[in-house]
KOLVOLUM-523346 format. One record per residue (C-alpha): y negated, z, x; residue number from 1; residue in one letter. Coordinates in Angstrom, 3 decimals, padded with zeros to 6 digits. Each point is the difference from the previous one (the first is absolute). Example, Ala and Ser with C-alpha at 12.3 -4.5 7.8 and 13.67 -1.06 7.14 Angstrom:
BEGIN
<v->004.500 | w->007.800 | u->012.300 | seq->1 | type->a> .
<v->-003.440 | w->-000.660 | u->001.370 | seq->2 | type->s> .
***
This chain:
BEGIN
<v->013.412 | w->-009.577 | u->047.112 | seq->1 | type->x> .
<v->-001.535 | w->002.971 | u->-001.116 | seq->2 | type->x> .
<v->-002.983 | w->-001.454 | u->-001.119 | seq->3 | type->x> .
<v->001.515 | w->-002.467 | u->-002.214 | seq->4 | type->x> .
<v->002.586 | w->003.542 | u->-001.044 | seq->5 | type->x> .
<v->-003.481 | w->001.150 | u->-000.934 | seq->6 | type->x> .
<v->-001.422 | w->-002.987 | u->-002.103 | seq->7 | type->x> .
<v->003.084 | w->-000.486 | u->-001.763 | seq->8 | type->x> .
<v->-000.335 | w->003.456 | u->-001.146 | seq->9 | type->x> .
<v->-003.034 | w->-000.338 | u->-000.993 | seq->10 | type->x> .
<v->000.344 | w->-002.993 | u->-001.771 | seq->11 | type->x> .
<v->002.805 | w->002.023 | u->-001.923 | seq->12 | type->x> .
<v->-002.177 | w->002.906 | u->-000.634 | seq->13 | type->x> .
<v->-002.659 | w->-002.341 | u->-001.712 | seq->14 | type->x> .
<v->002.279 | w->-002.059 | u->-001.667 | seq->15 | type->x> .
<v->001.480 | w->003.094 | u->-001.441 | seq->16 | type->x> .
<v->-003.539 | w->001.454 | u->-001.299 | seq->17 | type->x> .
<v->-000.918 | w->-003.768 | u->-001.059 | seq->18 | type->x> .
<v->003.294 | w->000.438 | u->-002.456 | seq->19 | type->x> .
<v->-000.640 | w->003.344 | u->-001.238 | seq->20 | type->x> .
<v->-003.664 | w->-000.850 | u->-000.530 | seq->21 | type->x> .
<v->001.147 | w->-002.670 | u->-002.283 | seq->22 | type->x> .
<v->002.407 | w->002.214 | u->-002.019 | seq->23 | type->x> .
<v->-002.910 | w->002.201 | u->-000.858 | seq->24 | type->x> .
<v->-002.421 | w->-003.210 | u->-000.525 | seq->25 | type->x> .
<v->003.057 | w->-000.549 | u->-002.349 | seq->26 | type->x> .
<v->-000.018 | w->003.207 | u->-001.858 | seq->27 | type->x> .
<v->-003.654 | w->-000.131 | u->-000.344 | seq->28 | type->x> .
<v->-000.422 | w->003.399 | u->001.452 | seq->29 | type->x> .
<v->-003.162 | w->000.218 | u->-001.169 | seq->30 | type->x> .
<v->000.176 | w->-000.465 | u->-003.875 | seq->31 | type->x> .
<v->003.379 | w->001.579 | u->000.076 | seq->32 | type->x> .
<v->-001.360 | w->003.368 | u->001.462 | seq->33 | type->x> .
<v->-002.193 | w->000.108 | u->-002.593 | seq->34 | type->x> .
<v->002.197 | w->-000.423 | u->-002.797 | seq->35 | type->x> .
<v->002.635 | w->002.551 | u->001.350 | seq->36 | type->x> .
<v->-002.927 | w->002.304 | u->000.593 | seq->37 | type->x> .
<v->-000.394 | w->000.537 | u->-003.908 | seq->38 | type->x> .
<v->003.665 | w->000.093 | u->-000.349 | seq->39 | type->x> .
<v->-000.027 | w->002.937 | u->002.322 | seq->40 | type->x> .
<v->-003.032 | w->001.762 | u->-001.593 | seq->41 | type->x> .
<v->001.559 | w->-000.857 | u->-003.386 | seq->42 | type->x> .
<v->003.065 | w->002.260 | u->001.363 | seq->43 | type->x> .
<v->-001.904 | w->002.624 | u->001.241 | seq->44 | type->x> .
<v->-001.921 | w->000.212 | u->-003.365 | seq->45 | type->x> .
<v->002.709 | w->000.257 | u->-002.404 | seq->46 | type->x> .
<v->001.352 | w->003.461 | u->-001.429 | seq->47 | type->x> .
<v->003.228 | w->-000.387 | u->001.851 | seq->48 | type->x> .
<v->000.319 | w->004.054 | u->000.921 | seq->49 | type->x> .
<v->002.913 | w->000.011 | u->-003.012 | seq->50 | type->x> .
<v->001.953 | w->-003.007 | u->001.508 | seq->51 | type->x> .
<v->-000.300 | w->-000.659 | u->003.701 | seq->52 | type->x> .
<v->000.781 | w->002.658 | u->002.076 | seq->53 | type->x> .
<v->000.719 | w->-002.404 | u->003.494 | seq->54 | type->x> .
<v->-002.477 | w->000.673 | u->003.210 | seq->55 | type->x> .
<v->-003.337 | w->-001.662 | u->-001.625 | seq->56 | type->x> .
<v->-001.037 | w->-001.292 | u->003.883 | seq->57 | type->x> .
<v->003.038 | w->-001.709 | u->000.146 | seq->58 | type->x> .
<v->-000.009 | w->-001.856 | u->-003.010 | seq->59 | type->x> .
<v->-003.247 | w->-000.874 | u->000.199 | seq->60 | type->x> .
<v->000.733 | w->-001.883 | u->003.447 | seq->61 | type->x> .
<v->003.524 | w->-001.569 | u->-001.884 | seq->62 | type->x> .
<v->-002.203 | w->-000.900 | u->-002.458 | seq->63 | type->x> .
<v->-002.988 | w->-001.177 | u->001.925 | seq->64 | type->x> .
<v->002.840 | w->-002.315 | u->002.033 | seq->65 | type->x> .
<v->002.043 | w->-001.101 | u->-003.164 | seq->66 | type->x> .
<v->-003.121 | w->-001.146 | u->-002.204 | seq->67 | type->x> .
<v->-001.302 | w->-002.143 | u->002.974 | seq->68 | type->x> .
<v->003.937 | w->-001.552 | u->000.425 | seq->69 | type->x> .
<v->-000.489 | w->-001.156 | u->-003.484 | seq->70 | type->x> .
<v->-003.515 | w->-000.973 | u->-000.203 | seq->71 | type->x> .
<v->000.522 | w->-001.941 | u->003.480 | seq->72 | type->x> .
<v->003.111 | w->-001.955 | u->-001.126 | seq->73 | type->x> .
<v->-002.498 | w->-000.640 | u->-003.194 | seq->74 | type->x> .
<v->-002.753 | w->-001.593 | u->002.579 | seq->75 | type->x> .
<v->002.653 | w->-001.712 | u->002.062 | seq->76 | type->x> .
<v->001.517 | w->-001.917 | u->-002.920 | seq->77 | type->x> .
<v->-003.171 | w->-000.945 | u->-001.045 | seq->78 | type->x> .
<v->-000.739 | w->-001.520 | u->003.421 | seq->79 | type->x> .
<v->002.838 | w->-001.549 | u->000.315 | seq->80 | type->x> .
<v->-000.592 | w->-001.937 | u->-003.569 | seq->81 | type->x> .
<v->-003.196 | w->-000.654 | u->000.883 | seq->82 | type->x> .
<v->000.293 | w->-001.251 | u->003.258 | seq->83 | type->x> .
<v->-001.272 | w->-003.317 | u->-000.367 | seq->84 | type->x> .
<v->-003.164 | w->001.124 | u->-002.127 | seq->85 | type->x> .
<v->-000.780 | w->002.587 | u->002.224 | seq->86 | type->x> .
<v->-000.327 | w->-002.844 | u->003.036 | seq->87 | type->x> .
<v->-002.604 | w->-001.664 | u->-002.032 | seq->88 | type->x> .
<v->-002.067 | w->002.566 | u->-000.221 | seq->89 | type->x> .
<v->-002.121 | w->001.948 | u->003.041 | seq->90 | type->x> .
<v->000.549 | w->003.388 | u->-001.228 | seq->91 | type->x> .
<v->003.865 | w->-000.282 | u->000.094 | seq->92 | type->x> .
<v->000.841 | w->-002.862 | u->002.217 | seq->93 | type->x> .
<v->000.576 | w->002.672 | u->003.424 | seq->94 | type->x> .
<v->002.755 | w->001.726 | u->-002.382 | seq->95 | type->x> .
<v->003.439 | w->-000.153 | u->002.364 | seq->96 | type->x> .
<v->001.732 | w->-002.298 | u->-002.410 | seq->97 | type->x> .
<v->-002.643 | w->-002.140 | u->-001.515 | seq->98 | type->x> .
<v->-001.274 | w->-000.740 | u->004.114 | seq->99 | type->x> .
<v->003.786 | w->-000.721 | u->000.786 | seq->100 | type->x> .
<v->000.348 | w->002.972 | u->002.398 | seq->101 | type->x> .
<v->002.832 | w->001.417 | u->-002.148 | seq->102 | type->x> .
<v->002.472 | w->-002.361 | u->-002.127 | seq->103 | type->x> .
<v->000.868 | w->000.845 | u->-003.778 | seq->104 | type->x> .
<v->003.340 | w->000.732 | u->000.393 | seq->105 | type->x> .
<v->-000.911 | w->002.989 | u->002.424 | seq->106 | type->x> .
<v->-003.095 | w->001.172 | u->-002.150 | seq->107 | type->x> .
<v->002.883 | w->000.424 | u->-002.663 | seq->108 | type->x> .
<v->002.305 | w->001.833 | u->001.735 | seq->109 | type->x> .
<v->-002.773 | w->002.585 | u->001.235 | seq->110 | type->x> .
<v->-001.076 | w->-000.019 | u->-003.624 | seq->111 | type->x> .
<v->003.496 | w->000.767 | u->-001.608 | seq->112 | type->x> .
<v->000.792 | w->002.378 | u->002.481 | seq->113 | type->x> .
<v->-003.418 | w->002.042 | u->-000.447 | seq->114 | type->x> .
<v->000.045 | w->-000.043 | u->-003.804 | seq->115 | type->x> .
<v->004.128 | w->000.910 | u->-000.372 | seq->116 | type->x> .
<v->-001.227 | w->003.057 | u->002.768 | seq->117 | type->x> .
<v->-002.846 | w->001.416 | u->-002.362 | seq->118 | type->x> .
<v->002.118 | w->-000.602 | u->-003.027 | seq->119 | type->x> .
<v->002.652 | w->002.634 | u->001.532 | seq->120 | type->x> .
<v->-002.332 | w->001.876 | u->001.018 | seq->121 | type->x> .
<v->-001.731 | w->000.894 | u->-003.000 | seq->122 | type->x> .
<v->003.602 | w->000.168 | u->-001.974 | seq->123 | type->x> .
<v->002.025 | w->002.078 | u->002.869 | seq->124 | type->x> .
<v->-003.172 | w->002.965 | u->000.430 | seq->125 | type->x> .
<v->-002.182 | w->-000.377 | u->-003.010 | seq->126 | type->x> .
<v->002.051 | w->-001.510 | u->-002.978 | seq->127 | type->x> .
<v->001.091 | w->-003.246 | u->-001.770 | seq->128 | type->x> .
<v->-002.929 | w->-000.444 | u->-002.398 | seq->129 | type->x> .
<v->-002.726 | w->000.026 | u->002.530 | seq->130 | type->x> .
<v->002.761 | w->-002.611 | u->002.163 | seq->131 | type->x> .
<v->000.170 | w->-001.822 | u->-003.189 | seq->132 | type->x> .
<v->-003.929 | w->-000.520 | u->-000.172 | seq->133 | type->x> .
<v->-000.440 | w->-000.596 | u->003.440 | seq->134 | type->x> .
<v->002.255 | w->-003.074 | u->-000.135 | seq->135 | type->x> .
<v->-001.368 | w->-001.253 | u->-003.183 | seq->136 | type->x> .
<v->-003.149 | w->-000.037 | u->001.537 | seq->137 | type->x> .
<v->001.253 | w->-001.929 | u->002.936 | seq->138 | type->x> .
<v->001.475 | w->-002.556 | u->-002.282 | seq->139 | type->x> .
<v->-003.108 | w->-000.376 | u->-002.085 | seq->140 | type->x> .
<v->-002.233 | w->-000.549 | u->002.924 | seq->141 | type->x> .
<v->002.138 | w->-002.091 | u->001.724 | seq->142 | type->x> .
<v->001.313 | w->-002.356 | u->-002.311 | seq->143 | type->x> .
<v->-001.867 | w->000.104 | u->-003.340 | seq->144 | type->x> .
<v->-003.687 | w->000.602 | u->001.211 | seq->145 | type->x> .
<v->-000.008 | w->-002.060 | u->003.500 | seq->146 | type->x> .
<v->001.097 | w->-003.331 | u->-001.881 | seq->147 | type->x> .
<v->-001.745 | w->000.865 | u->-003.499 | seq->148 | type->x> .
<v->-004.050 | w->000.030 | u->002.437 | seq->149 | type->x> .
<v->000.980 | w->-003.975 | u->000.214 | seq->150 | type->x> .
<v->000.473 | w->-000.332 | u->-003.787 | seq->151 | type->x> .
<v->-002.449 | w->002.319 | u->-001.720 | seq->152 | type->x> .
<v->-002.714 | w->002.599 | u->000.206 | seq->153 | type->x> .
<v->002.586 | w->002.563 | u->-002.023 | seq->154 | type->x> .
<v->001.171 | w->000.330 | u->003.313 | seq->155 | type->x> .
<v->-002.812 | w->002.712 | u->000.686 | seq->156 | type->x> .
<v->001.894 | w->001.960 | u->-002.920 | seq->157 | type->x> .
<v->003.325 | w->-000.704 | u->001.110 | seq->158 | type->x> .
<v->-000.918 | w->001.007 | u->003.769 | seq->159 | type->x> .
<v->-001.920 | w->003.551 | u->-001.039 | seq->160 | type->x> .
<v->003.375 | w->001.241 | u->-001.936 | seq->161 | type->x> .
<v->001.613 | w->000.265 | u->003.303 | seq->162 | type->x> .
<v->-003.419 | w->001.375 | u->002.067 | seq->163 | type->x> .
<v->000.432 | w->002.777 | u->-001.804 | seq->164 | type->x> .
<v->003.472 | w->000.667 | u->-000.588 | seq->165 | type->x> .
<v->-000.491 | w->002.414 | u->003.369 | seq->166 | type->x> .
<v->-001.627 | w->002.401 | u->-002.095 | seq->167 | type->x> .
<v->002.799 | w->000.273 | u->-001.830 | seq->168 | type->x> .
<v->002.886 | w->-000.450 | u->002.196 | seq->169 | type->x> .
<v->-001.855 | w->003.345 | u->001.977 | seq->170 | type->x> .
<v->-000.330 | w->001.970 | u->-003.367 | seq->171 | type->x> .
<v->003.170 | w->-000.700 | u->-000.724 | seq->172 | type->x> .
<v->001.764 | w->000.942 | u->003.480 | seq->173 | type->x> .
<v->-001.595 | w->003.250 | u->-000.193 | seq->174 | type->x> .
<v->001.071 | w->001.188 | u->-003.982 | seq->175 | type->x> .
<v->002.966 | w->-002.470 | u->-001.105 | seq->176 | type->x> .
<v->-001.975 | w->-001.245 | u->-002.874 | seq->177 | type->x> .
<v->-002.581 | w->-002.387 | u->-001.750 | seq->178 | type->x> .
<v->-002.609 | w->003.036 | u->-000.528 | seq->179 | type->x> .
<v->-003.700 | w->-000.886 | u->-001.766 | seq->180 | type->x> .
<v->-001.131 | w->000.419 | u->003.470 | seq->181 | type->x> .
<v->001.532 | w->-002.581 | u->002.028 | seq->182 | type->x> .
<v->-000.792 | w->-002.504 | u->-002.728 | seq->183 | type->x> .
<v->-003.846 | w->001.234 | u->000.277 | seq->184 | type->x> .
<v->000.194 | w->-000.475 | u->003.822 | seq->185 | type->x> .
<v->001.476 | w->-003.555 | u->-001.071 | seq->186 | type->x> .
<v->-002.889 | w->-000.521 | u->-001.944 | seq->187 | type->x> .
<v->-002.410 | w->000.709 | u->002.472 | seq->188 | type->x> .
<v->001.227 | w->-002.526 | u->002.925 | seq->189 | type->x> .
<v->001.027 | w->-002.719 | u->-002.795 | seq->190 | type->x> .
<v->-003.703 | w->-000.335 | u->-001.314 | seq->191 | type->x> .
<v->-001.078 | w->000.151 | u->003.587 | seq->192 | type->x> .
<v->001.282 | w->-002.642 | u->001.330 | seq->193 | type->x> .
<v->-001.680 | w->-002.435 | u->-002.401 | seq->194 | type->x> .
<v->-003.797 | w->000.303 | u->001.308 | seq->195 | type->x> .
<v->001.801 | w->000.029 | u->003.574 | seq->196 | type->x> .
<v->002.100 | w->-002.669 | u->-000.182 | seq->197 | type->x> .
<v->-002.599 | w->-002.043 | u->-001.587 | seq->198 | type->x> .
<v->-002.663 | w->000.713 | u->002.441 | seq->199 | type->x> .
<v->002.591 | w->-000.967 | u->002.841 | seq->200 | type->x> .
<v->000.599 | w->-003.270 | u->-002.137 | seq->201 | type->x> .
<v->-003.843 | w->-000.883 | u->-000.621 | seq->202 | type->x> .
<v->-000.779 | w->000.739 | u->004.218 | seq->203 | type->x> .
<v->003.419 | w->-002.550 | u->000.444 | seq->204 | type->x> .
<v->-000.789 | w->-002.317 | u->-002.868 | seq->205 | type->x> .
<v->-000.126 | w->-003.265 | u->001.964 | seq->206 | type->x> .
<v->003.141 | w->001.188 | u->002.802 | seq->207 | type->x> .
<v->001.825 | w->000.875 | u->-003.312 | seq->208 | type->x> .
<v->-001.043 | w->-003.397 | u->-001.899 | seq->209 | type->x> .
<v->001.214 | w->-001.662 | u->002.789 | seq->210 | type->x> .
<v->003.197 | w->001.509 | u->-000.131 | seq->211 | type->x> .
<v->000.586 | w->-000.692 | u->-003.493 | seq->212 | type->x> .
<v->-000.261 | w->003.863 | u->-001.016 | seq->213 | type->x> .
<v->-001.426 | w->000.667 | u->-003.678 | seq->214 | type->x> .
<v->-001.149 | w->003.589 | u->-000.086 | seq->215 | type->x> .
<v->-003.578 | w->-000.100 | u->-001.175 | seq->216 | type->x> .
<v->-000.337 | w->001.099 | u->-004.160 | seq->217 | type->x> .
<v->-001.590 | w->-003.557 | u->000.102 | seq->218 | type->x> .
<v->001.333 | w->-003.403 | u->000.935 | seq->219 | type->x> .
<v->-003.182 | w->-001.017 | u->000.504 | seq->220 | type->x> .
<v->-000.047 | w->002.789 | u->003.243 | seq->221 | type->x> .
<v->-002.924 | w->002.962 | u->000.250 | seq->222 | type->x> .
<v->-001.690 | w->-000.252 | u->-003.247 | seq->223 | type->x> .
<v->-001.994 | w->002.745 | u->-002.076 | seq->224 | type->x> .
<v->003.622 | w->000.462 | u->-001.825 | seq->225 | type->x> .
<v->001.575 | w->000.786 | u->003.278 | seq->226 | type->x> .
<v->-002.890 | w->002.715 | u->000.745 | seq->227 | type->x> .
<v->000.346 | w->001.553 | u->-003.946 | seq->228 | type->x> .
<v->003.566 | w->000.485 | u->000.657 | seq->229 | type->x> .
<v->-000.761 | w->001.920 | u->002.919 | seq->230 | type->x> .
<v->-002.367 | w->002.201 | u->-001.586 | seq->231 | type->x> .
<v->002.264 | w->000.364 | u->-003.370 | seq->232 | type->x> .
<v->003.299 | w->001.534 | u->002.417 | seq->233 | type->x> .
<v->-002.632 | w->001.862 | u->002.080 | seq->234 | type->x> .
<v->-001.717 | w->001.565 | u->-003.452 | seq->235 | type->x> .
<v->004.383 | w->000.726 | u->-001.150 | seq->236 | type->x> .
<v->000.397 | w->001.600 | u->003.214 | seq->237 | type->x> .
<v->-002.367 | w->002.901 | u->-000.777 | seq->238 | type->x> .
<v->001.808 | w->001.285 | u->-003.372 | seq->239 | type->x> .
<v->003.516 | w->-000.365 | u->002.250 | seq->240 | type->x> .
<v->-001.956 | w->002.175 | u->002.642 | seq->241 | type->x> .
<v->-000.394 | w->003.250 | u->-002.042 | seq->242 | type->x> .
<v->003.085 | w->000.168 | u->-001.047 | seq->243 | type->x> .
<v->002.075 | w->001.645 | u->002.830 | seq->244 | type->x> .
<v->-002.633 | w->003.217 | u->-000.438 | seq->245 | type->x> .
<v->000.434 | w->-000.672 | u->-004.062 | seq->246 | type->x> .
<v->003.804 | w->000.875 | u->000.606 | seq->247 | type->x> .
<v->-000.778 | w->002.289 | u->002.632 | seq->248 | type->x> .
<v->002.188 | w->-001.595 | u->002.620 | seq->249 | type->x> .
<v->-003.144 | w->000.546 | u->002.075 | seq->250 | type->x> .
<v->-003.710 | w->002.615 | u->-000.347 | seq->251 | type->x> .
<v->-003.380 | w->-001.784 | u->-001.019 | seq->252 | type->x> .
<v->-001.140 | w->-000.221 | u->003.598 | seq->253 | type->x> .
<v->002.495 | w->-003.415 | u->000.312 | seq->254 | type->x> .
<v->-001.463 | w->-001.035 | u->-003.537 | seq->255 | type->x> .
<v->-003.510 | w->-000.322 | u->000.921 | seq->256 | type->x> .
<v->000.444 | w->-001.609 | u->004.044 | seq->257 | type->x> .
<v->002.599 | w->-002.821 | u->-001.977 | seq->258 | type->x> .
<v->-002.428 | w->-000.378 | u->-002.646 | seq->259 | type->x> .
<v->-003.056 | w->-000.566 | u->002.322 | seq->260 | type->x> .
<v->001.930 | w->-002.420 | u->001.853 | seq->261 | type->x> .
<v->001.199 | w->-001.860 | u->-003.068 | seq->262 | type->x> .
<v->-003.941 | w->000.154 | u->-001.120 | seq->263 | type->x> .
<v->-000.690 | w->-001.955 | u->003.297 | seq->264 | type->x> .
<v->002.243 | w->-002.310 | u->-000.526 | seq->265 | type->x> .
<v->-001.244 | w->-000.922 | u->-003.073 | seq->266 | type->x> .
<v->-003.342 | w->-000.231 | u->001.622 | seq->267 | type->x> .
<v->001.606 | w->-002.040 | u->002.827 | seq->268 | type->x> .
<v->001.579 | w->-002.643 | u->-002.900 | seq->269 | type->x> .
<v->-003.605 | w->000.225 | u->-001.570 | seq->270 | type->x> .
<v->-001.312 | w->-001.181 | u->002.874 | seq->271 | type->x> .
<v->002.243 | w->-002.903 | u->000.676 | seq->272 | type->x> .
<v->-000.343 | w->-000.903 | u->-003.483 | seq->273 | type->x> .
<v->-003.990 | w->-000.047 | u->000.519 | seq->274 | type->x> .
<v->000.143 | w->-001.861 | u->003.389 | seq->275 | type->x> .
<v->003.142 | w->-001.706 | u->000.211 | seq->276 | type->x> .
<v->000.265 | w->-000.966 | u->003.308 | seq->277 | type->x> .
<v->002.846 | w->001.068 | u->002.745 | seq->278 | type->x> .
<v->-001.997 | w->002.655 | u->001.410 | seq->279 | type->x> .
<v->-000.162 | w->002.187 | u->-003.492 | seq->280 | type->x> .
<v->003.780 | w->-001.102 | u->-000.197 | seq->281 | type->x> .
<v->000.786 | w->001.555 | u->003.785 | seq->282 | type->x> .
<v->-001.600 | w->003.171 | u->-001.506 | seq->283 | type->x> .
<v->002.192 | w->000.238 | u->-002.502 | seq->284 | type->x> .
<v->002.742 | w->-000.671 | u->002.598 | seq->285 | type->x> .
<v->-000.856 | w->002.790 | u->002.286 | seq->286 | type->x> .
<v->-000.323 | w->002.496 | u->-002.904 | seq->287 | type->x> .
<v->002.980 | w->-000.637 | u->-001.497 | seq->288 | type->x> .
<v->001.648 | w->000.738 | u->003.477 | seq->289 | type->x> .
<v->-001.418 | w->003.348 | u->000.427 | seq->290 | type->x> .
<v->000.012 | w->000.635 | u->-003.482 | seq->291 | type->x> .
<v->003.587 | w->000.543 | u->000.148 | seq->292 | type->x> .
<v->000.091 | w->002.291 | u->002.891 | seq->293 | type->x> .
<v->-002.769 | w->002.331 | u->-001.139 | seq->294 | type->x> .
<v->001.112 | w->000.598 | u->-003.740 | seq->295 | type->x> .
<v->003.520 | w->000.382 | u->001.176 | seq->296 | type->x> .
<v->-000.958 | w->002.391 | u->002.728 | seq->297 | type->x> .
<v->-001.931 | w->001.726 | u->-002.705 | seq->298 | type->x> .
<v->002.838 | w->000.149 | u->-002.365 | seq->299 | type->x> .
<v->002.141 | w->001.671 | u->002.850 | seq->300 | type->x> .
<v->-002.609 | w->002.814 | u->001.145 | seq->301 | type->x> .
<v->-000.567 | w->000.636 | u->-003.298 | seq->302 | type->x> .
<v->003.424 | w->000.613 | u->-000.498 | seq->303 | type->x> .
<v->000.368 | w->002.687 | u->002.463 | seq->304 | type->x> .
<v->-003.042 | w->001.511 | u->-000.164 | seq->305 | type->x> .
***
């Protein structure tokens, strides 16, 4: 008897971590860490000395929680609309609701409940216009940009409005207003996400082919017009780069570690654009991830240096 005591509770313990595993798999833990990551360095950059006078630590941890809420409802609707592409395709088809592990209506509920909780959140300790963003965001993502990637490749444009809205929901929690500097912050993740998403998209081509997904500039898939748009957002992000030391938001240490890692992604886009084959594209891939880290990082410690 107390063996089988013992297995059942087992069984419960990993059925439990199973579940819980699935609701991150859900949230995309992952990609949404990263994108509430610049949110919170966005925050922690802006002037906000005049206007926010709460406990910085914990805002930064209600604002860590309430950005990935919202960006996690974001991923789950998207799964949950995409559940029957994402079974057609390797990359996707272990996700809890396209494998059948977790049913629609459940994936809903987790992904109402998340995004309602980060909405409050952001209105009840940080204020209404950052709320407002947030779930504008959610509502782009989720129900203009998942079903637009099936119809055309404007959906690249549609998608990077809300990638980098979390620059300027965190600029805007911390000073109560649309300043130059959230929108340059904007600016910098919004032209990222082009060369990234596209270098994703060319390593994926056939998975996302299969699927029915048009996000390649080119119908025709990875062509040389696919690799000059990578190199022409890469080239815009450099101008976009100086600016936060041009408005002094942050010193010209920042200016010239963003600008050498715009430089090699241009030089990564060149590359692709001289080979093109998926190897030059997963360069571009990889950059773009730490790219994003490092000049946001740089932005930061320039700040309070």
């Amino acid at each position: 008897m107390k063996e089988d005591n013992t297995t059942i509770s087992n069984s419960a313990s990993f059925g439990l971590a199973s579940k819980v595993k699935d609701y991150f798999k859900l949230m995309k833990f992952t990609l949404s860490f990263l994108v509430v990551f610049s949110t919170v360095i966005s925050f922690l950059i802006a002037p906000n000395e005049q206007y926010y006078t709460r406990p910085k630590i914990i805002s930064v941890l209600l604002l860590f929680v309430g950005g990935l809420l919202i960006t996690g409802s974001a991923n789950t609707i998207n799964q949950v609309l995409e559940k029957n592409t994402d079974a057609m395709m390797k990359r996707t088809a272990g996700r809890p609701v396209a494998s059948g592990r977790m049913s629609a209506e459940e994936a809903t509920v987790f992904a109402i409940i998340t995004g309602a909780l980060g909405v409050f959140i952001m209105w009840y300790w940080f204020n209404m216009q950052s709320a407002l963003i947030g779930l504008f965001g959610l509502f782009l993502y989720g129900f203009i940009y998942t079903p637009l990637k099936k119809v055309n490749s404007i959906a690249v444009l549609v998608g990077a409005l809300p990638g980098a809205l979390p620059c300027l929901i965190g600029w805007v929690a911390a000073t109560d207003s649309f300043d130059t500097g959230g929108w340059i912050l904007f600016g910098i993740q919004f032209l990222w996400q082009f060369p990234h998403f596209w270098a994703i998209a060319w390593v994926a081509h056939k998975d996302y082919s299969a699927a029915g997904f048009k996000l390649l500039p080119s119908d025709k898939g990875p062509t040389k017009f696919t690799a000059i748009q990578t190199i022409m957002y890469s080239v815009m992000m450099i101008p976009i780069g100086i600016l936060p030391h041009f408005y002094q938001i942050t010193g010209i240490i920042s200016m010239w570690i963003v600008t050498f890692c715009n430089l090699w992604m241009v030089y990564c886009s060149i590359i692709l654009y001289m080979k093109m084959d998926i190897p030059s594209a997963r360069k571009v891939m990889f950059s773009s991830y730490f790219y994003l880290m490092i000049v946001f990082l740089s932005l930061y410690a320039d700040r309070i240096r």
